[in-house]
Backbone bond lengths (Angstrom), bond angles and torsions (degrees), N, CA, C in turn:
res aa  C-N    CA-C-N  psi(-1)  N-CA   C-N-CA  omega(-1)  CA-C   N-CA-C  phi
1 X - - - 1.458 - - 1.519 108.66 -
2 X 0.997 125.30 130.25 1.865 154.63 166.61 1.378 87.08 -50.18
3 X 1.375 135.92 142.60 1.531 157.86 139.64 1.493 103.97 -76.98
4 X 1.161 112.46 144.59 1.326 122.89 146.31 1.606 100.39 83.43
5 X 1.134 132.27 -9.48 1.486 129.92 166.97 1.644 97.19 -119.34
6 X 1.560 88.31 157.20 1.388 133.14 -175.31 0.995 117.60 -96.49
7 X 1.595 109.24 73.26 1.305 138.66 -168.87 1.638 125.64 -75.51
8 X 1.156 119.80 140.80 1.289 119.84 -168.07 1.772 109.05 -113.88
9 X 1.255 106.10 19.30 2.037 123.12 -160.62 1.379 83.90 -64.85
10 X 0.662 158.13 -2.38 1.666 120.85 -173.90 1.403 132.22 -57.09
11 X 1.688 100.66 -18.39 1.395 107.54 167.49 1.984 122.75 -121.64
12 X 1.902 90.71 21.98 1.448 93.67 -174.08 1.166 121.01 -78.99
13 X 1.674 128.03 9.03 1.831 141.13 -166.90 1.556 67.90 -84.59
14 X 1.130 150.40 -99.04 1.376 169.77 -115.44 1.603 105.58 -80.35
15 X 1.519 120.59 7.18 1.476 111.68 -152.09 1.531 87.75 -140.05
16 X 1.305 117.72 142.95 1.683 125.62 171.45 1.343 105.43 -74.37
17 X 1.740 106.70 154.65 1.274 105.38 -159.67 1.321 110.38 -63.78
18 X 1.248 125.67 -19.09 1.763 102.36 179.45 1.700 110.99 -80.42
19 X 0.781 129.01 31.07 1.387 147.16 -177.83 1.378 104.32 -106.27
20 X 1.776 113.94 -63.02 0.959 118.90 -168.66 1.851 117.47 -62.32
21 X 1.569 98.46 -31.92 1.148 126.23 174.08 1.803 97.29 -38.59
22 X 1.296 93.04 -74.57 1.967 101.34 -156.16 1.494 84.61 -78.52
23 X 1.197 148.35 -13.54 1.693 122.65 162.13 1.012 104.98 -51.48
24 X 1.335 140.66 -64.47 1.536 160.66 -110.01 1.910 93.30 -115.30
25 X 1.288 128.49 -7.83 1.596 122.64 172.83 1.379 108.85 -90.79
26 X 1.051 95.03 152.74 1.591 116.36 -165.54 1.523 87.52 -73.29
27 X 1.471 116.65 123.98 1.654 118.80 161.98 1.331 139.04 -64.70
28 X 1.613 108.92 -4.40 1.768 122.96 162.60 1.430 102.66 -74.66
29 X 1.602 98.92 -52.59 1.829 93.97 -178.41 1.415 122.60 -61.28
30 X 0.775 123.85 -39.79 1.917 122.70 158.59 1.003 111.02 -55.25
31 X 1.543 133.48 -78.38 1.476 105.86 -176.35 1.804 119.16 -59.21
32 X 0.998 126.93 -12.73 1.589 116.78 164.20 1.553 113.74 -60.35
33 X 1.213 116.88 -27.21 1.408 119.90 170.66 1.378 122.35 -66.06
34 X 1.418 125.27 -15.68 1.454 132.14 157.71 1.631 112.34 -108.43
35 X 1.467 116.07 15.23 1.452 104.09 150.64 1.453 121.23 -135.00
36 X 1.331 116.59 -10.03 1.303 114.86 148.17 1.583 126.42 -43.91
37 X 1.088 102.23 144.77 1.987 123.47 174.07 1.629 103.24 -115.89
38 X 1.131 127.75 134.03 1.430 149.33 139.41 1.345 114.51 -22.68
39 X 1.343 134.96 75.33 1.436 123.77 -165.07 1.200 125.69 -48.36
40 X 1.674 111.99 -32.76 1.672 143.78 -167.25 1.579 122.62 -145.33
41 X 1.784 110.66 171.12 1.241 90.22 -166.19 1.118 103.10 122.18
42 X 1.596 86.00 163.17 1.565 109.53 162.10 1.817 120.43 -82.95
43 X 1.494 88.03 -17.00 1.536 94.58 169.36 1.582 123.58 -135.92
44 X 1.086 100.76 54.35 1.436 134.89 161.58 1.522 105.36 -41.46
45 X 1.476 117.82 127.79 1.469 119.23 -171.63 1.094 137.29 58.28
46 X 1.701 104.90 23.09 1.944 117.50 -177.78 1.669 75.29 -105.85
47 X 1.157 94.97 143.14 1.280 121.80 142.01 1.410 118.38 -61.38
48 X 1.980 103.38 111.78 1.421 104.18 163.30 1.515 138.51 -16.59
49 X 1.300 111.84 -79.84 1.481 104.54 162.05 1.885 134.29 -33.16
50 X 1.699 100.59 -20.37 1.751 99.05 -166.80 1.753 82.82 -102.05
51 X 1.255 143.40 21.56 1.552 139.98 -170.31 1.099 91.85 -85.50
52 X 1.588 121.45 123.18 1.371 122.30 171.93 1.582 123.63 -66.96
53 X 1.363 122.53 146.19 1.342 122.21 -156.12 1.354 122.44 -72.11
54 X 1.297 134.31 -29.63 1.823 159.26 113.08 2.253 95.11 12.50
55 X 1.241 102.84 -59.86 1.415 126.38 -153.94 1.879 86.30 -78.49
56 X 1.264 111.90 -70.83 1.589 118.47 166.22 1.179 126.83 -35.79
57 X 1.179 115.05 -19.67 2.357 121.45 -169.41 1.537 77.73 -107.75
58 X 1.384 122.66 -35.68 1.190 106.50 -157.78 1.732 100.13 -58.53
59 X 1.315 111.36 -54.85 1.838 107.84 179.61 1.039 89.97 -72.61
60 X 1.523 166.20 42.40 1.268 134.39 139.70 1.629 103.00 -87.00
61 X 1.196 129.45 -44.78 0.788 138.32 -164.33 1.778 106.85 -92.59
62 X 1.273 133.12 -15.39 1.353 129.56 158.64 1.474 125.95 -116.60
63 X 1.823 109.82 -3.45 1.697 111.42 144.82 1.445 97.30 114.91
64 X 1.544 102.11 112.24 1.163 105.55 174.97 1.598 134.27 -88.10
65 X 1.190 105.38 148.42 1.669 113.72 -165.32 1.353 111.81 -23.02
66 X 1.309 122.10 177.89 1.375 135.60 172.28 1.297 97.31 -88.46
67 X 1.000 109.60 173.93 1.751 137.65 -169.57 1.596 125.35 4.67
68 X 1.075 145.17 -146.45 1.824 139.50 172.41 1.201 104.02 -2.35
69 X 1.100 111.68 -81.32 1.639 122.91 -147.99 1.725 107.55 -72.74
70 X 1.028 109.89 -28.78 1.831 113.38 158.31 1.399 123.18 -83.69
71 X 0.910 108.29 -0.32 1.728 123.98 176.34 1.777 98.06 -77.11
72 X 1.764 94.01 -68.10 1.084 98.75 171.06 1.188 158.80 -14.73
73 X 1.614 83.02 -77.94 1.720 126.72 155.82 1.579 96.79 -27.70
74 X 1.103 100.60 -85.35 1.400 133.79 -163.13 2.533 90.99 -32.85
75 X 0.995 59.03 -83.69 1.922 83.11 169.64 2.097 102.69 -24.92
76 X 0.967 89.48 -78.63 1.381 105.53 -179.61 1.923 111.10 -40.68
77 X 1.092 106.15 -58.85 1.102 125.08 177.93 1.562 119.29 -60.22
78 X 1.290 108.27 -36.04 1.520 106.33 178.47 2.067 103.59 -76.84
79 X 1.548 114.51 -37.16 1.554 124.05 -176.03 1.792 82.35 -61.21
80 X 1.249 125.40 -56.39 1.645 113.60 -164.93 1.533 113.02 -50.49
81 X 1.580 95.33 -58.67 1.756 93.00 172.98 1.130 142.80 -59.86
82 X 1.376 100.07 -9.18 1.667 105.54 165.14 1.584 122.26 -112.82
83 X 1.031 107.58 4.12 1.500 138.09 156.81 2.114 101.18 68.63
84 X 1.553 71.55 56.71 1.837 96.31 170.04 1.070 132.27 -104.56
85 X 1.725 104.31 -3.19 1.456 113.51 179.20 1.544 125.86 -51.58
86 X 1.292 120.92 -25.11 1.555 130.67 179.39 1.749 97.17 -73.27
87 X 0.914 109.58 -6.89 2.059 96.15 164.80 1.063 108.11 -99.42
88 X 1.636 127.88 22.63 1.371 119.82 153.84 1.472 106.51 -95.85
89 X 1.125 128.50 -3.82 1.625 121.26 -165.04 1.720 86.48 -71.23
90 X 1.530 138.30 -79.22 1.663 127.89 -174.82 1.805 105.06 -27.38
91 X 1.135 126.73 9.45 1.607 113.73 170.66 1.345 109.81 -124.28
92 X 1.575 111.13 -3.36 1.772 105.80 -158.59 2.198 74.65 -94.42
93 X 1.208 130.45 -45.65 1.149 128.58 -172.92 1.351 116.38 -31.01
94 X 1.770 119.34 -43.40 1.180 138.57 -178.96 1.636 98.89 98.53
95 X 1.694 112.27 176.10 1.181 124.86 168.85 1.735 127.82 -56.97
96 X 1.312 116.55 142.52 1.270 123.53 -151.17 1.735 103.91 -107.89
Protein backbone atom coordinates (compact mmCIF):
# COMPACT_ATOMS: atom_id res chain seq x y z
CA UNK A 1 0.00 0.00 0.00
CA UNK A 2 1.13 3.75 -1.21
CA UNK A 3 1.20 6.24 1.98
CA UNK A 4 0.06 9.45 1.69
CA UNK A 5 -2.42 9.02 -1.31
CA UNK A 6 -6.00 8.44 -1.41
CA UNK A 7 -6.11 5.25 -2.61
CA UNK A 8 -8.78 3.40 -4.24
CA UNK A 9 -6.66 -0.46 -4.03
CA UNK A 10 -9.12 -2.45 -2.76
CA UNK A 11 -9.27 -4.26 -5.85
CA UNK A 12 -5.56 -3.59 -7.09
CA UNK A 13 -4.11 -7.48 -5.84
CA UNK A 14 -6.45 -8.52 -8.83
CA UNK A 15 -5.47 -5.60 -11.27
CA UNK A 16 -2.24 -5.29 -13.68
CA UNK A 17 0.20 -2.99 -12.71
CA UNK A 18 -1.03 -0.08 -14.60
CA UNK A 19 -4.16 -0.41 -12.73
CA UNK A 20 -2.46 -0.52 -9.69
CA UNK A 21 -0.68 2.56 -10.82
CA UNK A 22 -4.03 4.83 -11.24
CA UNK A 23 -5.54 3.14 -7.92
CA UNK A 24 -2.64 4.32 -5.97
CA UNK A 25 -2.92 8.42 -7.49
CA UNK A 26 -4.02 10.86 -5.47
CA UNK A 27 -7.74 11.76 -6.81
CA UNK A 28 -7.22 15.76 -6.56
CA UNK A 29 -4.25 15.17 -8.82
CA UNK A 30 -6.25 13.60 -11.61
CA UNK A 31 -8.96 15.66 -11.60
CA UNK A 32 -6.51 18.80 -11.68
CA UNK A 33 -5.43 17.31 -14.88
CA UNK A 34 -8.80 18.23 -16.50
CA UNK A 35 -8.82 21.64 -14.91
CA UNK A 36 -5.54 22.79 -15.07
CA UNK A 37 -4.25 25.17 -18.10
CA UNK A 38 -0.59 25.20 -19.33
CA UNK A 39 0.54 28.51 -17.98
CA UNK A 40 3.39 28.75 -20.86
CA UNK A 41 4.68 27.47 -23.94
CA UNK A 42 3.88 26.61 -27.00
CA UNK A 43 0.78 25.28 -25.52
CA UNK A 44 -0.22 27.73 -23.25
CA UNK A 45 -3.97 27.33 -22.21
CA UNK A 46 -4.40 23.48 -23.21
CA UNK A 47 -5.49 21.75 -20.66
CA UNK A 48 -2.98 19.36 -19.11
CA UNK A 49 -4.64 16.29 -19.96
CA UNK A 50 -5.19 17.54 -23.98
CA UNK A 51 -0.88 18.14 -23.99
CA UNK A 52 0.23 16.09 -26.71
CA UNK A 53 2.39 13.14 -25.71
CA UNK A 54 5.71 14.06 -28.07
CA UNK A 55 5.44 17.50 -25.74
CA UNK A 56 5.24 15.14 -22.34
CA UNK A 57 8.63 12.74 -23.15
CA UNK A 58 9.83 15.87 -24.12
CA UNK A 59 10.10 16.93 -20.07
CA UNK A 60 10.63 13.47 -19.23
CA UNK A 61 13.57 13.30 -20.77
CA UNK A 62 14.83 17.12 -20.18
CA UNK A 63 13.10 17.48 -16.50
CA UNK A 64 10.13 18.43 -15.35
CA UNK A 65 9.25 21.69 -13.59
CA UNK A 66 9.41 22.19 -9.95
CA UNK A 67 6.49 21.76 -7.85
CA UNK A 68 2.38 21.34 -9.09
CA UNK A 69 2.73 21.69 -12.47
CA UNK A 70 5.69 19.02 -12.76
CA UNK A 71 3.95 16.76 -10.56
CA UNK A 72 1.46 16.93 -13.02
CA UNK A 73 3.44 16.85 -15.95
CA UNK A 74 5.02 14.08 -14.58
CA UNK A 75 1.37 12.38 -13.80
CA UNK A 76 0.01 13.09 -17.14
CA UNK A 77 2.80 11.74 -18.90
CA UNK A 78 3.15 8.47 -17.26
CA UNK A 79 -1.28 7.86 -18.11
CA UNK A 80 0.06 8.92 -21.90
CA UNK A 81 2.77 6.34 -21.93
CA UNK A 82 0.85 3.71 -21.06
CA UNK A 83 -1.92 4.78 -23.09
CA UNK A 84 -4.38 5.34 -20.03
CA UNK A 85 -5.31 8.62 -20.82
CA UNK A 86 -9.03 7.64 -21.84
CA UNK A 87 -9.66 7.01 -17.90
CA UNK A 88 -9.62 10.57 -17.64
CA UNK A 89 -12.71 11.10 -19.84
CA UNK A 90 -15.26 9.95 -16.24
CA UNK A 91 -13.50 13.32 -14.78
CA UNK A 92 -13.62 15.67 -17.84
CA UNK A 93 -17.78 15.11 -17.39
CA UNK A 94 -17.42 16.74 -13.92
CA UNK A 95 -19.21 15.72 -10.64
CA UNK A 96 -22.45 13.80 -10.72
Amino acid sequence: MLFGYKAVAFYADSCDAAARTIAAMDSEMLQKLVLVHMPYGKYKGRLIADLPGNYLNWFAREGFPKGELGQLLALMQELDHNGLSHLLQPLRAGPR
